[in-house]
C-alpha positions in Angstrom: -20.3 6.2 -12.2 -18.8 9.4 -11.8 -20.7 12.9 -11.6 -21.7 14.1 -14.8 -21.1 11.9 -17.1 -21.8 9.0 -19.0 -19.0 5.9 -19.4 -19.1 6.0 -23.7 -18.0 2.7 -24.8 -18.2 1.4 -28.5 -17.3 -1.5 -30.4 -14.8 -1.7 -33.0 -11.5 -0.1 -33.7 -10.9 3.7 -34.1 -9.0 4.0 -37.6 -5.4 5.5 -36.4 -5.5 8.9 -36.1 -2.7 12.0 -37.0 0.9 10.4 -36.7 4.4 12.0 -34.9 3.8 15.5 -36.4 1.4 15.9 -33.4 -1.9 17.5 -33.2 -0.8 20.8 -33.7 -1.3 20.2 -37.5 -4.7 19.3 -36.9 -6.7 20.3 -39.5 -10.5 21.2 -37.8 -13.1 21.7 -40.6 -16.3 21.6 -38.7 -19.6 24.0 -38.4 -19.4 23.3 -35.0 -19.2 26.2 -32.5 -15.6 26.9 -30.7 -16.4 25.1 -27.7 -17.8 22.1 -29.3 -21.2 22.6 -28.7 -23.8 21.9 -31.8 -26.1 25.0 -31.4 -29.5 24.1 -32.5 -28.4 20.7 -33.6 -30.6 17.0 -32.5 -29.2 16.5 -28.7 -27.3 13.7 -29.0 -27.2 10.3 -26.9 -25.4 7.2 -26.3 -22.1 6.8 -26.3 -19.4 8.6 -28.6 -19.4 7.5 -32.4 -16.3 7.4 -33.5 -16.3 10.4 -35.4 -16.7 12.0 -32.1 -13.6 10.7 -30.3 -11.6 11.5 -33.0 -12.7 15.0 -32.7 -12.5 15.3 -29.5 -9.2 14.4 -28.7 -8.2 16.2 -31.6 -9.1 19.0 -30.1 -7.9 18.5 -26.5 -4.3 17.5 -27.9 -4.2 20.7 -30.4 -4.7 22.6 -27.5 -2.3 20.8 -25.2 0.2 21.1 -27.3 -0.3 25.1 -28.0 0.1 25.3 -24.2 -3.2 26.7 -23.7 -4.8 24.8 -20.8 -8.1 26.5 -20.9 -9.2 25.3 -24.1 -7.7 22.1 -23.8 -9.8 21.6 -20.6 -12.9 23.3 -22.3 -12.8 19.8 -23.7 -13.2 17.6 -20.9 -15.8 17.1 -18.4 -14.1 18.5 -15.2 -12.8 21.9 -16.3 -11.6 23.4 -13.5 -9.3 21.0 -12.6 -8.1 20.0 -15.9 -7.3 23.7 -16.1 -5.3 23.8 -13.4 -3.1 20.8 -13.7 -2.4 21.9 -17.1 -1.4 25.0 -16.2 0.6 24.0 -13.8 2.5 21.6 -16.9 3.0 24.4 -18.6 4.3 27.2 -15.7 5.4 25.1 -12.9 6.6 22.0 -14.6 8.2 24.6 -17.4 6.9 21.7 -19.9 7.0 22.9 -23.4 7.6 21.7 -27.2 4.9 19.1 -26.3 4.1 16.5 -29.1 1.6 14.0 -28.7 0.8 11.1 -30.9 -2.0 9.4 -30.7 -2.6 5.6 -30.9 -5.4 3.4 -32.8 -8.3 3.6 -30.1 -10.1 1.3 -28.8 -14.0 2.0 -28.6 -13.8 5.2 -26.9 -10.2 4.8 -25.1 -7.7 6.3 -27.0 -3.8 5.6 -26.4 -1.4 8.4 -26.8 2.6 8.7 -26.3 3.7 12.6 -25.2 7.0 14.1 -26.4 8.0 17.0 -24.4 11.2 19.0 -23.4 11.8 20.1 -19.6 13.5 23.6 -19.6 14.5 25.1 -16.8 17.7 28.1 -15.8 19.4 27.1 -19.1 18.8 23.6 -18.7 17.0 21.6 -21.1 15.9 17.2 -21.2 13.5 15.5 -23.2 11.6 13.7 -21.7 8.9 11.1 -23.4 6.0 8.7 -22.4 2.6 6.9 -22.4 -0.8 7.4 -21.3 -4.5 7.2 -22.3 -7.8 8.4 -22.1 -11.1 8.2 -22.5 -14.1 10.2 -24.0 -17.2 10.2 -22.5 -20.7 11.7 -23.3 -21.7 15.4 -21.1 -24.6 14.1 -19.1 -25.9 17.5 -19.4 -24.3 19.4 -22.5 -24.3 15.9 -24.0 -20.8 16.9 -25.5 -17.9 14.3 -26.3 -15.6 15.3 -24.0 -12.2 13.7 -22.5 -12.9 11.9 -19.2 -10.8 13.6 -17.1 -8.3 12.0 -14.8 -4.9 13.5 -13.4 -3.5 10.6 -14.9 -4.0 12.1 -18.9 -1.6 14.1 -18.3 1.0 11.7 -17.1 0.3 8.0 -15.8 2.0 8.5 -12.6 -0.3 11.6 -11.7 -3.1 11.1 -9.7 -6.1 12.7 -7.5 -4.5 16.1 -5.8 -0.9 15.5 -7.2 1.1 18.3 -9.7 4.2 18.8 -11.4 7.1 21.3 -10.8 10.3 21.5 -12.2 12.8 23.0 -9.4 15.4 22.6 -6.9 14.7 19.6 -5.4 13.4 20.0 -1.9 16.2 18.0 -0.4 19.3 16.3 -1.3 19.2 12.6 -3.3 20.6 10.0 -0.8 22.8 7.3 -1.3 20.9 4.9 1.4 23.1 1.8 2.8 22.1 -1.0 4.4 23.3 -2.4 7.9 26.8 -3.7 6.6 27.5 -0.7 3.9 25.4 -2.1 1.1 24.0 0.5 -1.5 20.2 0.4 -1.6 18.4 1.4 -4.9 15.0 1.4 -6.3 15.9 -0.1 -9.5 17.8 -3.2 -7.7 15.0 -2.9 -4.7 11.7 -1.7 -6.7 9.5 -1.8 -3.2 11.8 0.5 -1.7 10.9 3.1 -3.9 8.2 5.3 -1.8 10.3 4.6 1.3 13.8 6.0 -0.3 11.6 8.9 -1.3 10.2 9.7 1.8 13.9 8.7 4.0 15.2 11.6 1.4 12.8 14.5 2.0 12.9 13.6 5.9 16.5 13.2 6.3 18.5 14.4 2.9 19.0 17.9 5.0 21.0 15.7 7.4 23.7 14.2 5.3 26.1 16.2 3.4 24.7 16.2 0.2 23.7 18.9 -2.4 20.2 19.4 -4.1 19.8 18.9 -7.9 17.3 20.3 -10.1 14.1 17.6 -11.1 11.1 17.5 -12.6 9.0 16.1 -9.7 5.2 14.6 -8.8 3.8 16.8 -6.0 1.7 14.7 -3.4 -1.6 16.4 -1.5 -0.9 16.9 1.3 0.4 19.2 4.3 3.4 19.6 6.5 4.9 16.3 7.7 2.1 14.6 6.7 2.5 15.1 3.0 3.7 12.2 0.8 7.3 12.8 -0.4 7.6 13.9 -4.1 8.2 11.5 -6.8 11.0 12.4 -9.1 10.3 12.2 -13.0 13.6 13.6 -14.3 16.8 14.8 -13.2 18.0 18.0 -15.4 21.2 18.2 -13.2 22.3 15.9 -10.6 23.4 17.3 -7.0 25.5 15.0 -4.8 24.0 12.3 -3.1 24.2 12.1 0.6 24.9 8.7 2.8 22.0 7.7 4.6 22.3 4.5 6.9 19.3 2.5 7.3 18.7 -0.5 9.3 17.7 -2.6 6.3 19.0 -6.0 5.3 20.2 -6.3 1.1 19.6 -9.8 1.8 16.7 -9.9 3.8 15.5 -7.5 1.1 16.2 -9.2 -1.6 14.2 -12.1 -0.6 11.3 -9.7 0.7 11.1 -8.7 -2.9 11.5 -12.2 -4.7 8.4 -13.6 -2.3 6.5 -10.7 -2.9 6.3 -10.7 -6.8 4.9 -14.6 -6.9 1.6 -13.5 -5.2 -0.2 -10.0 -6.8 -1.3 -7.6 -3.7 1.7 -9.0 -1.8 3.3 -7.1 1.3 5.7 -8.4 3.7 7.8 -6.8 6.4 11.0 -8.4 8.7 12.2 -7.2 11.3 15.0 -7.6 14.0 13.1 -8.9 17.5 16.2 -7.9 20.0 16.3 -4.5 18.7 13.1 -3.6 16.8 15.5 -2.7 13.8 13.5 -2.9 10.3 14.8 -5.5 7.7 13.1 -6.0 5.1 9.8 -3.8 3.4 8.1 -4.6 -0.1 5.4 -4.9 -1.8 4.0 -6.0 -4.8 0.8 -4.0 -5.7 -0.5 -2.2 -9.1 -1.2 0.9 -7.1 2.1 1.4 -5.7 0.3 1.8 -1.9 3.0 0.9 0.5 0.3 -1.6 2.5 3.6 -3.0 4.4 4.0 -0.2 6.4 0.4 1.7 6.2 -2.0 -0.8 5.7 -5.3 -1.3 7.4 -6.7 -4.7 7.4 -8.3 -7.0 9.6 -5.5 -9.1 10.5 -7.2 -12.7 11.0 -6.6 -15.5 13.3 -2.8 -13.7 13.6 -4.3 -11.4 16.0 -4.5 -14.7 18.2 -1.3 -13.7 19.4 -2.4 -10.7 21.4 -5.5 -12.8 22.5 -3.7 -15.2 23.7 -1.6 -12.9 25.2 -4.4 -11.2 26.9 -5.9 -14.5 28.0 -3.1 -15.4 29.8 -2.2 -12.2 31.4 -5.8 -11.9 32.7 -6.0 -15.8 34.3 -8.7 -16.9 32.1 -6.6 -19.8 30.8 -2.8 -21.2 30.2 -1.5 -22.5 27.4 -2.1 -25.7 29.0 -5.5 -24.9 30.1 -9.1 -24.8 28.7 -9.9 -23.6 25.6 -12.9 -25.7 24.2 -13.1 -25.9 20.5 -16.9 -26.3 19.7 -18.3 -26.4 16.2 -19.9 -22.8 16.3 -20.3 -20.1 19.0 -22.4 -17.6 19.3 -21.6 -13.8 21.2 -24.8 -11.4 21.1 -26.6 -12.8 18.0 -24.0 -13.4 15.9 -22.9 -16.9 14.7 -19.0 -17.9 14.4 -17.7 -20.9 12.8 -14.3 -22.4 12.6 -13.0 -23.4 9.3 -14.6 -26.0 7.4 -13.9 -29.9 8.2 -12.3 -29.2 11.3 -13.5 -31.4 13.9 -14.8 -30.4 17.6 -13.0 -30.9 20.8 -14.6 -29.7 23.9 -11.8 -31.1 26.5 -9.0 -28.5 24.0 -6.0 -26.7 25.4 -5.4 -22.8 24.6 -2.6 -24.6 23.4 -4.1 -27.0 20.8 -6.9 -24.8 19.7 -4.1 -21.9 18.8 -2.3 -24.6 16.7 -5.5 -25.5 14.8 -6.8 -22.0 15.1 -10.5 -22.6 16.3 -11.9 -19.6 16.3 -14.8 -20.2 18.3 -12.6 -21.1 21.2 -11.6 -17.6 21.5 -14.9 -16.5 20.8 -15.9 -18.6 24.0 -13.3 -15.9 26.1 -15.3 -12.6 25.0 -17.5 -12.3 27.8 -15.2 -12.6 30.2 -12.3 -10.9 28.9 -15.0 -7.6 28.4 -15.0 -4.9 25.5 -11.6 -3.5 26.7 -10.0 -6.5 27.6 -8.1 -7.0 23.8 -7.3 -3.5 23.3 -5.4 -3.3 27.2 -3.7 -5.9 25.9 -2.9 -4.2 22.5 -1.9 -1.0 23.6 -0.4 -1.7 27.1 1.7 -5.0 26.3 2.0 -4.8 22.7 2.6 -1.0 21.7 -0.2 -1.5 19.2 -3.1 1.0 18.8 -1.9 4.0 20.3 -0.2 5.9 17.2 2.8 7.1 18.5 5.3 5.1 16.6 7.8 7.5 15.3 9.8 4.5 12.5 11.5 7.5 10.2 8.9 6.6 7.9 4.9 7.7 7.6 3.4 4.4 9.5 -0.1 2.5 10.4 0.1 2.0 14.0 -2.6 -0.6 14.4 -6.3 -0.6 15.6 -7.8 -2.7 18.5 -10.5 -0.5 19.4 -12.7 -1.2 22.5 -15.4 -2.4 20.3 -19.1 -3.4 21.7 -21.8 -5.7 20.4 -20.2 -8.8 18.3 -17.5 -6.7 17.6 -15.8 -7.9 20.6 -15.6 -11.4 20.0 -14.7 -10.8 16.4 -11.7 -8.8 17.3 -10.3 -12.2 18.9 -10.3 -13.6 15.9 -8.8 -10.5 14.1 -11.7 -9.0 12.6 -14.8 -7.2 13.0 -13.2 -3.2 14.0 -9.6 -4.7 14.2 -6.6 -3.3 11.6 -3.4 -4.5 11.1 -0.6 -3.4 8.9 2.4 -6.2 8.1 4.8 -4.0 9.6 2.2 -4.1 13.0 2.1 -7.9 13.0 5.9 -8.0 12.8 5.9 -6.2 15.5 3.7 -7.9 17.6 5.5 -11.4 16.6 8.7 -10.1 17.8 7.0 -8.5 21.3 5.6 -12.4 21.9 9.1 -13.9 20.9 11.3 -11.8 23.2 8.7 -10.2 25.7 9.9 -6.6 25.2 8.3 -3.9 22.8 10.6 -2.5 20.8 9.4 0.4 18.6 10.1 -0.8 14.5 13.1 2.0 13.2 14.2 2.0 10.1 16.9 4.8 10.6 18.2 4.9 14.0 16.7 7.3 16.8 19.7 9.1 17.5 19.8 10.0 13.7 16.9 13.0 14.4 16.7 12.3 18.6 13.1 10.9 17.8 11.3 9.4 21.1 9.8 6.3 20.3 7.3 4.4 21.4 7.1 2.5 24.7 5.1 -0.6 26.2 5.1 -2.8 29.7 5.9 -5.5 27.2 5.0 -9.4 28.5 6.4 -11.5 31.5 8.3 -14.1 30.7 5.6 -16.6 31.7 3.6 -15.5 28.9 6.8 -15.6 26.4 7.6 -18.7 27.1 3.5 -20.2 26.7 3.3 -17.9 23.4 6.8 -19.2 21.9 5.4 -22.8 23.1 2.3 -22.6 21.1 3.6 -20.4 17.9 6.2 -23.3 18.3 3.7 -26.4 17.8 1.7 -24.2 15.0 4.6 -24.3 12.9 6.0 -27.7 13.7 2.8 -30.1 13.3 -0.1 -26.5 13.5 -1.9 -24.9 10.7 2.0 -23.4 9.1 3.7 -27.1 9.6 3.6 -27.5 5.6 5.1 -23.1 5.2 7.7 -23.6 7.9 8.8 -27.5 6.9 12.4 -27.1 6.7 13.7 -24.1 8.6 15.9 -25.1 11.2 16.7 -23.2 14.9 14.1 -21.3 17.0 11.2 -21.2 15.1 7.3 -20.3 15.4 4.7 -19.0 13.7 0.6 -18.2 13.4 -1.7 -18.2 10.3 -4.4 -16.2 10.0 -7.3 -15.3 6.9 -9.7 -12.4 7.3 -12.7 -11.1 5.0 -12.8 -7.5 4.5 -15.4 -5.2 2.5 -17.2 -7.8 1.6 -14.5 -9.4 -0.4 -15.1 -13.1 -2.2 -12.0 -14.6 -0.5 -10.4 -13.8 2.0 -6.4 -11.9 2.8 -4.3 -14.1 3.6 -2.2 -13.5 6.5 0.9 -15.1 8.3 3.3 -14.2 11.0 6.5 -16.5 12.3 9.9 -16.2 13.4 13.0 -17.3 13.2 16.2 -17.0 15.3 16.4 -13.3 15.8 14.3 -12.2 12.8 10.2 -12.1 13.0 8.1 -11.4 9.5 4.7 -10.9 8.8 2.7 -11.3 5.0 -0.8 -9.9 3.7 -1.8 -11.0 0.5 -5.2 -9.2 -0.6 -7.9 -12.2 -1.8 -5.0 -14.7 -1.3 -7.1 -16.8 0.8 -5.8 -19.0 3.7 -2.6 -18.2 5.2 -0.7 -21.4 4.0 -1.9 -20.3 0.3 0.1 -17.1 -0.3 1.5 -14.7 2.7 2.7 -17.9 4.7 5.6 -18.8 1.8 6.3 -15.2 1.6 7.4 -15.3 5.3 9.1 -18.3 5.2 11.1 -17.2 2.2 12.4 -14.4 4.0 12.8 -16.4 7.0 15.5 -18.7 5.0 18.2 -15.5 5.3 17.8 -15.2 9.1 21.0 -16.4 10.7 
């Protein structure tokens, strides 16, 4: 529950309220004081009657729609920032003739519709849309007041973002794939935040001219900050060509796979060069967890582990890797997944295909606390953040983690995070042997340095692509990968995070020269949801 107030929830339905003439005709016939308060009047408690909300937002939207912020914030519970953001509607957005028109509530949430017009150096657009709020009861005045949330003020809005009306900050781009294809957001709807932020890092560099928008400000500073999200265009500039190394088609599928599962993210990529294919997401909150995600990755981190077993002698993929029902590393407990039977005379091999977890579990004494993240960071590029894609991303975390922590990173969990984009990465590193930094513009575009690792010796490659190989031909992703023909391989993985009910799902495979990884949030085992994402991208490698 939030600071200061209480949630005010109430049965029934609010009768409608005023209609489209807006609540500037509100008509407020009340001995109440300006500011709502009720003088010497019984304290009230509970949540809002419905006299209340109706008063209340009356208020707030009479205000709103007089332009004058600081009474329409007087009316919510966070006045100082309600303030601001409104002001900023009003002077930086240049927002005016605003109309709003209130829907039949529900309880205490009332649904509104905001007609406005954007004027700006002569230039005027209307500009119209939804949103809702809720009133809540003043923990200490005890006052009905609008629970404020950037997001009253427009859906899209949220903690530290604004609006301004402007030159745009950089040219629109006119972004192609890898063969000349036109990339948009409404044919690609994952590509959204990455168009944005490809356009305020690289717009300057194409020949393009700025227009004037009606933009969402991100927090933020510098290069860090998030690019701005355009509302409205009141006069178009001229797009600028921006080649990318994206796929249509590989896209295309990306975004297909992605909308079956909700929470969804996938990323392909091209192993021989490191060249980005595909990126989307399918997620409420619009996070781009593809390229800046931070989950534990699951049994897909047995990749580097295996890796790192290898490389250290502790075992081949031939050799040793006992598969006991449970293991135990400094008091804590690991099991394998339910029904899967024992085998203490294992390969590395066959306990990678069946992912036993406690076999790898079994390695974390002798591989030590540092062992994984070498392996990470020195083979795998992972870990370090210095990836420089053309595009804010999650590098990946292996930290040298002590206590139990150790054996659970193995099995990609415990201190271990992962990103899609990370474990597409590292799928690609196993297949070929060679690190190669993810772009998704090319280097010489803005002479960026990218990232560099020893990579693996072709020893390892070939034992890796062996046992991704048998995973995905008669392994844990046998069922996923049934089907797809040439050089293929593959590694499941599910990992519990926060506490969560069931776990993400995770997958990571390859095909020819394309490698993909999936997380699916509460998806549960990797063949259940992220493991036909992959493999439905995998369909359009060549």
């Amino acid at each position: 529950m939030r600071s200061g107030v209480k949630a005010g929830v109430i049965g029934g339905v609010c009768a409608a309220m005023l209609g489209g003439a807006g609540y500037g005709a509100y008509n407020i016939l009340s001995a109440l004081s300006g500011d709502g308060g009720t003088g010497a009047a019984a304290v009230r408690t509970g949540p809002p009657s419905r006299d209340e909300v109706k008063d209340t937002t009356g208020r707030f939207f009479a205000a709103w729609e007089k332009g004058d912020a600081a009474t329409a914030a007087s009316y919510t519970n966070f006045p100082e920032k309600a303030r601001d953001l409104l002001t900023a509607y009003r002077d930086d957005a240049h927002l005016t003739k605003v109309r709003v028109t209130p829907g039949a509530a529900t309880g205490a949430t009332v649904p509104f519709t905001v007609r406005t017009t954007v004027s700006y150096q002569g230039k005027t657009r209307p500009l119209e849309y939804e949103s809702r709020l809720t009133v809540v009861r003043g923990e200490t005045s005890h006052r009905a007041l609008v629970d404020w949330q950037p997001s009253v003020v427009h859906p899209r809005l949220r903690a530290g973002d604004t609006l301004a009306t402007g030159e745009a900050a950089a040219p629109e781009i006119e972004a192609v794939d890898r063969d000349g294809q036109v990339l948009t957001q409404e044919k690609y709807p994952s590509l959204g935040p990455v168009l944005d932020e490809l356009r305020k890092r690289y717009g300057d560099t194409t020949d393009g001219k700025p227009g004037v928008e009606l933009v969402i400000r991100h927090q933020g500073a510098g290069e860090e900050s998030p690019a701005d999200t355009t509302l409205l265009t009141l006069a178009k500039g001229r797009p600028g060509k921006l080649r990318t190394t994206l796929s249509a088609s590989a896209q295309a599928a990306a975004e297909t796979a992605v909308r079956k599962y909700p929470d969804a993210s996938v990323v392909a990529v091209k192993p021989s060069t490191g060249e980005i294919l595909a990126v989307a997401n399918h997620r409420e909150d619009g996070f781009n967890a593809a390229l800046l995600g931070t989950r534990p990755p699951g049994s897909t981190m047995k990749i580097i582990s295996a890796a790192a077993l290898i490389d250290t002698g502790l075992t081949s993929a031939n050799g040793k890797a006992p598969c006991p029902p449970t293991a135990v590393w400094q008091s804590q407990t690991f099991h394998n997944l339910k029904n899967m039977p024992p085998n203490e005379n294992a390969t590395l091999s066959e306990s990678f295909a069946r992912s036993c977890n406690t076999a790898f579990v079994k390695f974390a004494d002798d591989l030590g606390v540092e062992g994984l993240t070498k392996e990470a960071q020195d083979r795998f590029g992972i870990g370090r953040n210095d990836w420089k894609i053309g595009v804010p991303s999650f590098d990946g975390r292996v930290p040298a983690s002590g206590g139990p922590d150790t054996a659970a990173g193995l099995i990609g969990q415990g201190q271990v995070q992962m990103s899609p984009l990370n474990m597409a990465s590292v799928t690609a590193t196993a297949m070929t042997g060679a690190f190669r930094q993810p772009v998704i513009v090319p280097l010489a575009l803005d002479h960026r340095e990218p990232a560099r690792a020893r990579g693996l010796s072709q020893s390892t490659v070939q034992q890796l692509r062996a046992m991704m190989n048998r995973t995905a031909t008669s392994g844990t992703a046998a069922t996923v990968m049934s089907g797809l023909g040439g050089s293929i391989g593959a590694k499941t993985g599910s990992a519990e995070s926060d506490g969560q009910e069931k776990s993400d799902s995770w997958f990571a495979g390859y095909r020819n020269d394309m490698a993909a990884a999936a997380m699916v949030q509460d998806g549960g085992h990797g063949v259940d949801a992220a493991g036909p994402i992959v493999a439905g991208v995998l369909r359009t490698a060549g």
